[in-house]
C-alpha positions in Angstrom: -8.8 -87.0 95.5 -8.7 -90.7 94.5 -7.5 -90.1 90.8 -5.5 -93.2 89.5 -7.4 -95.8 90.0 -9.2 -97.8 87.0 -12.9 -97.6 88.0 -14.1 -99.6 85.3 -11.8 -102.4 85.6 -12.4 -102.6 89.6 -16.2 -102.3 89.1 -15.9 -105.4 86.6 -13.8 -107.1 88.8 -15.4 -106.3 91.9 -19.2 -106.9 90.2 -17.8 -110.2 88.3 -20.3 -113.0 88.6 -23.1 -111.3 90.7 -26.7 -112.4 90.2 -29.8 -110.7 91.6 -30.5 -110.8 95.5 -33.4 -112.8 96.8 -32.3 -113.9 99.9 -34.5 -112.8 102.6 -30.7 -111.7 104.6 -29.2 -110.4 101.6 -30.3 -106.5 100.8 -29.5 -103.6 102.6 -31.4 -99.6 103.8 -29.7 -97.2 101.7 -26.1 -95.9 102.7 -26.1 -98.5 105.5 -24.2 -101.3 106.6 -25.8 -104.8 106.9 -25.8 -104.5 111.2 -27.8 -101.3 111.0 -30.2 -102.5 108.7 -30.7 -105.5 110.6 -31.7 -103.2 113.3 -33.9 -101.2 112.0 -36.0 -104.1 109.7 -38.6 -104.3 112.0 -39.7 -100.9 110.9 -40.2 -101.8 107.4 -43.5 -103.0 106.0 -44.5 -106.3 106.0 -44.7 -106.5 101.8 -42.2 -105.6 99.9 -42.5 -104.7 95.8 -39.9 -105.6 93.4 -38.2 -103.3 91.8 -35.5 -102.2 89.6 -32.8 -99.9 88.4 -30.3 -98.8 86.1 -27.3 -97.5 87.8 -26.1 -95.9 84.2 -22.0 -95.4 84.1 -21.3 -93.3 80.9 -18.5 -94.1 79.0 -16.9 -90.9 77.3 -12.7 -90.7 76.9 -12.1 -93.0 79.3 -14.3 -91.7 81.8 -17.2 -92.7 83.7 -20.0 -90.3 84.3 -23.2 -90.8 86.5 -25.8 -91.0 84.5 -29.2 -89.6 87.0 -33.1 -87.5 86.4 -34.6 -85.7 88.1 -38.3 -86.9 88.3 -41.2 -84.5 87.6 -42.4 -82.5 90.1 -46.3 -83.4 89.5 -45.5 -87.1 90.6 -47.6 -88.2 93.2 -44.0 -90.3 95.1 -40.5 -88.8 95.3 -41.6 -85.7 93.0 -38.3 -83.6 92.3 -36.2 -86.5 93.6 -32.7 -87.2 91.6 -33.0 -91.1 90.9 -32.2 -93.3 88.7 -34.4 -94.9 86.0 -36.3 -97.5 87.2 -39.7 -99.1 88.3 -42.0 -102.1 89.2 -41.1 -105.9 87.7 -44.0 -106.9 85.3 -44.7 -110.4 86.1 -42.3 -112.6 84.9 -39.8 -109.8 84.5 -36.3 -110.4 85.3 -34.4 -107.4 87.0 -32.5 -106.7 84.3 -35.3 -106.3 82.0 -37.0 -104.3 84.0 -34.2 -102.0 84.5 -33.7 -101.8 81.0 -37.4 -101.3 79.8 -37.3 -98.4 82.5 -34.6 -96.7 81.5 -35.8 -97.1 77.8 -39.6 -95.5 78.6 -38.4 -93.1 80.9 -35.4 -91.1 79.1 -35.0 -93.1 76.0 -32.2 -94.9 76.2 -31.6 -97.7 73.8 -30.5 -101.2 75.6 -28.1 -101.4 72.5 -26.0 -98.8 74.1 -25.9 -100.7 78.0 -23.5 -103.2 78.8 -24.2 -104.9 81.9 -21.2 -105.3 85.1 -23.4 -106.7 87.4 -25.7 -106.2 90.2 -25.7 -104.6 93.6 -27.5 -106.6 96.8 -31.3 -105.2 97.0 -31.8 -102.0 98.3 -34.8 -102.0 100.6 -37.0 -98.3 100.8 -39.4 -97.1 103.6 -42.2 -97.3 100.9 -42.4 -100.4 100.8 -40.0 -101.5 97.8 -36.9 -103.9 97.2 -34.7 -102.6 94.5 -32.2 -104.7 92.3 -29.6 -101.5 91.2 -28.3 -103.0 87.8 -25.3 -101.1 87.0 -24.1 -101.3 83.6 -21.9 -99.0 80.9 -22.8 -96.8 78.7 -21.1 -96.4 75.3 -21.0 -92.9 73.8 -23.3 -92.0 70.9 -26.8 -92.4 72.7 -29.7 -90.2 72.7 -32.0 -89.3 74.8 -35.9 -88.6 75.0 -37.2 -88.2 78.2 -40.8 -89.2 79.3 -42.5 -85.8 80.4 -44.7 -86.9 82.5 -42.2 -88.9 84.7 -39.1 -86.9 84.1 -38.0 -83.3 84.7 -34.0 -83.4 83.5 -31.4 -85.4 83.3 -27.6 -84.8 84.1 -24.6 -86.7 84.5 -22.1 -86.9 87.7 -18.5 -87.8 87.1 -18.1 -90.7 89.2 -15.1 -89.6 90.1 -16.5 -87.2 92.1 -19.1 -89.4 93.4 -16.1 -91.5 94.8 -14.5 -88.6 96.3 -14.9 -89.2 100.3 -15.0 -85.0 100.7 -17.8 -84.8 98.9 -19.6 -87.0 101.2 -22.2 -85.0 103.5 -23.2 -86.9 106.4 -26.2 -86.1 108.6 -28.7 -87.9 110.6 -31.6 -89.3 109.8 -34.4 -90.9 111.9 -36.0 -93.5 109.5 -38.9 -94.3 111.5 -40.5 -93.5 114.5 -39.3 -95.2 117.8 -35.9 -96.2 115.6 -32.6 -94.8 116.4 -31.0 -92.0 114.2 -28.5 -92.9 111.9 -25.5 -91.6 109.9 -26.2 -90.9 106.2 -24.5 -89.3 103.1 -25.9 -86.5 100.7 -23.7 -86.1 97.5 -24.2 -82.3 96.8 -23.5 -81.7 93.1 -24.1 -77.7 91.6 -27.6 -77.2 92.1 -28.5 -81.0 92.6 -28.1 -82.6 96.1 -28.2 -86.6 95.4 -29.6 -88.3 98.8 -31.6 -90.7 99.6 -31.8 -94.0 98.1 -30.1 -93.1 95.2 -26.9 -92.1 97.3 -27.6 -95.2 98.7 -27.1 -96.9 96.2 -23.9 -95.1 94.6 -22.8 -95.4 98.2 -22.8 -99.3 98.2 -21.2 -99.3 95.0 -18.0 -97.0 96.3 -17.8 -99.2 99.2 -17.5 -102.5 97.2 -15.1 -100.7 95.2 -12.9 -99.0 98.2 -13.9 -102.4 100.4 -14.5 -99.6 103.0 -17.2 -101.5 105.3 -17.9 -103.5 102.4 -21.8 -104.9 102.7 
């Protein structure tokens, strides 16, 4: 297990400087590398939304924790789904607002409590959405109130399991019809199995951290 390394200083270092993404080139398919999602753009819609969310790295004893929900089952997209807080730019709205408004109406965190590192590249989704992740740290001392209607729970990963290679599950994955299948990762965590975008996203961020097939 990778134990001594400084994740917060590396994440500051390695995030130092980043802006938002919009360069038509410059995002990424969840959990892959920048040739396969080359490959398999063509079978992403046309229109893309922007979005944006709060990748939220708890600070407690000088340790990081994921921060994720799991969103109510009554929604009518990615009911049940662990994610992270997030949602639709207003007009005008930077990615970093949004993200933060999000987080704020969704499981009451206060922006007071976020400091920001940085941003990953865009993460593009099959329903038609580009994500900015804004990843930031969370001081201790925060409460929470979560928006029923949106969110089930909420729980909290250490990341130092989340950057644990063993606990990577890979399996295949056909993300469209007529594309070829491709190797992703499921984090499985007690009763929670993190996939998806959202270990994506956590994915990107280990491999800009680890430089293992860095994006």
């Amino acid at each position: 297990m990778i134990a001594a390394i400084d994740w917060k200083t590396r994440i500051i270092e390695r995030l130092a400087g980043s802006e938002p993404r919009h360069a038509a080139a410059d995002w990424l398919l969840p959990g892959l590398s920048l040739e396969q999602t080359h490959a398999l753009s063509r079978f992403l819609p046309q229109t893309l939304l922007a979005a944006a969310v709060l990748v939220p790295l708890v600070e407690r004893a000088g340790r990081l924790s994921v921060l994720l929900t799991q969103r109510a089952v009554e929604l009518k997209s990615h009911a049940g789904q662990i994610s992270f807080p997030g949602g639709r730019l207003e007009t005008d709205e930077s990615p970093l607002a949004a993200a933060l408004r999000e987080a704020r109406e969704e499981i009451g965190l206060d922006p007071s409590f976020v400091s920001v590192a940085g941003y990953l590249p865009d993460h593009v989704l099959l329903s038609g959405f580009r994500v900015t992740p804004v990843v930031g740290f969370v001081r201790s001392g925060f409460e929470l109130s979560l928006a029923s209607n949106e969110v089930q729970d909420t729980f909290e990963v250490p990341l130092s399991y989340v950057f644990e290679p063993a606990n990577h599950r890979p399996r295949l994955r056909r993300l469209a019809e007529g594309a070829a299948e491709v190797e992703l990762c499921d984090i499985p965590f007690g009763n929670h199995n993190i996939w998806g975008a959202t270990a994506g996203m956590l994915i990107t961020l280990y491999r800009l951290c680890t430089r293992e097939a860095p994006p």
